[in-house]
Residue, then its C-alpha position, 0 to 999 in steps of 0.5 A: x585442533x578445535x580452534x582450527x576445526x571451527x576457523x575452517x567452519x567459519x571460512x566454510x559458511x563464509x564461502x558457501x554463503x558468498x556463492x549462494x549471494x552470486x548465484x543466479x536465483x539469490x540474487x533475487x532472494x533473501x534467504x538471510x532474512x529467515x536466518x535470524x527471525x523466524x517470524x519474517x517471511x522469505x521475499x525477493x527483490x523484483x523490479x517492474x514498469x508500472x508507466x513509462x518512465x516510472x519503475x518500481x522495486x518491491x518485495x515479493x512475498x508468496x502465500x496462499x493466504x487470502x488474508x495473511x496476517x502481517x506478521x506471518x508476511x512482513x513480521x512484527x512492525x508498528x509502521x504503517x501499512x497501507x494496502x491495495x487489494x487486486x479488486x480495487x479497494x484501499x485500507x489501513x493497517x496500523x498494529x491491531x487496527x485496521x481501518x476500511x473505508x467504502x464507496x458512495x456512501x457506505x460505512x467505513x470500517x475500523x476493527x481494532x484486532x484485525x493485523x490482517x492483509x488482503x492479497x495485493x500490494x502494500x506499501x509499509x511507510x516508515x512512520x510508527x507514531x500513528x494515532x490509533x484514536x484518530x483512525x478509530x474515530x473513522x468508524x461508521x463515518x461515510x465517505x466517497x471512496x475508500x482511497x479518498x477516506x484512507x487519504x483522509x486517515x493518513x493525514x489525521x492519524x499520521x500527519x502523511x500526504x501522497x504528493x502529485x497534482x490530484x488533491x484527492x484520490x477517487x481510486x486507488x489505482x490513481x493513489x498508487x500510481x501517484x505514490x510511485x510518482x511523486x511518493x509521500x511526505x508529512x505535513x512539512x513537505x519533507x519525504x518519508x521513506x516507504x517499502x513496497x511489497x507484493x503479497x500473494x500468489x501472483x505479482x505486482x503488474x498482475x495486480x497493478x492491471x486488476x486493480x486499473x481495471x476496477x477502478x475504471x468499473x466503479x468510475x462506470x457505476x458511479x456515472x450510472x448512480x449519479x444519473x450520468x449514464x443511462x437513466x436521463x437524470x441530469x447532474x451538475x457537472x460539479x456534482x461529478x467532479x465532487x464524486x470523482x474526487x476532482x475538487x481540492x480538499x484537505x485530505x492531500x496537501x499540494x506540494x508546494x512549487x519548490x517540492 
C-alpha cells in the first residue's frame, strides 16, 4: 500500500508539473529554478528587437532593489558579470569586486566587497578565471569613459574582446549593442558564452532606450567641454575622435577577416 501510495505520488507531481510547463504563464516562468536552491531567484524567459534584425533573449529578474546583491537576483557564481544601468553607466563585477569606471577623466572605482548590482541589464559571461589583481590595480586610475575603461579591464583581467567594427566603446549604449551583434570572444577569436539578464521593476527595451538616451546626452556634454559646441574654443578634429573613442586601441581586438 505504500508503495502504490507513493507511485501515485509521483505520477501526481509528474503530471501537475507537465500542465504547469504547458500553461500559459510557465511557459515564460521558471519556477523550478526555486525548487532546488532557494538562493536563485525566480525569472522568466522574455524575447525582444533591440534593432532590426537583432533579437534578443534574456532572463527577467523582478526586485524592488535599487542595488540588489548578485546572489539574491542571480545566485552564487564566480562568472563575470558586466552591467549597464538605465543611466548610462558600465561596470564590472566579478565575486567580491566590483570595478566603476567614470567619464573625462574622473577616478575609476574598485571596491572589493561590494557583489552588488544596479538596476539594468547584466550580462553574465561564462568566464570564472578572472584576475581579480588586475581589476584591482584599475582603481584610482582615470579613463575617458566607463565603457571604455570596463573594455579595458575585461581584456587585463579576463583575456575578453566585444567583437564588431568599433576598437573601443565611448558609451555603453554602442557596447551593448555591439555585444548583442557580434557578441564576446577571448584572445584566440574563439566565442564565449553569455546570458543576458534584466534585473529591476521595468524590462529590457525600457532600459535599452534610457540607456540610448544617456549616451546621446553625455556625447552632448562632451562636445561642450571640449570646446565643440557653444564656447567658440577650437579643437582638433583628433582630439574628438580620441575623446569619442573612435581611434584604434588595444582595449578591443578586431576580429579578424575570417571571424
Amino acid at each position: 500500500m505504500n508503495a502504490l501510495r507513493k507511485t501515485i505520488t509521483l505520477w501526481s507531481l509528474a503530471l501537475s508539473g507537465l500542465l504547469s510547463i504547458l500553461s500559459p504563464q510557465a511557459l515564460a516562468t521558471r519556477t523550478c529554478e526555486n525548487v532546488f536552491n532557494d538562493k536563485v531567484a525566480e525569472f522568466q524567459y522574455r524575447r525582444t528587437d533591440v534593432a532590426p534584425k537583432v533579437t534578443v533573449d534574456y532572463r527577467y529578474v523582478y526586485t524592488e532593489s535599487r542595488e540588489p546583491f548578485v546572489a539574491d537576483v542571480i545566485g552564487k557564481t564566480d562568472d563575470l558579470l558586466l552591467g549597464i544601468a538605465p543611466f548610462g553607466h558600465a561596470y564590472l563585477v566579478s565575486g567580491s569586486v566590483r570595478l566603476d569606471g567614470n567619464v573625462l577623466g574622473f577616478k575609476t572605482t574598485v571596491n572589493e566587497h561590494m557583489a552588488e548590482l544596479e538596476t539594468g541589464i547584466v550580462i553574465r559571461i561564462k568566464k570564472a578565471d578572472i584576475s581579480k589583481a588586475a581589476l584591482v590595480k584599475f582603481d584610482n586610475t582615470r579613463g575617458i569613459s566607463c565603457g571604455k575603461t570596463t573594455c579595458e579591464a575585461m581584456a587585463k583581467a579576463g583575456d575578453l574582446y566585444i567583437a564588431g567594427e568599433h576598437s573601443t566603446f565611448y558609451s555603453p549604449h554602442e557596447m551593448i549593442m555591439a555585444i548583442f551583434k557580434n557578441g564576446i570572444r577571448d584572445g584566440a577569436g574563439n566565442k564565449v558564452p553569455f546570458d543576458v539578464y534584466y534585473v529591476g521593476k521595468f524590462d529590457l527595451p525600457n532600459t535599452m532606450r534610457r540607456v540610448h538616451e544617456s549616451s546621446e546626452r553625455i556625447k552632448k556634454e562632451v562636445s561642450v567641454k571640449y570646446g565643440m559646441i557653444g564656447t567658440g574654443v577650437t579643437v582638433t578634429t583628433a582630439t574628438l575622435l580620441y575623446v569619442l573613442g573612435v581611434f584604434d586601441d588595444d582595449s578591443v581586438k578586431k576580429p579578424t577577416p575570417n571571424q
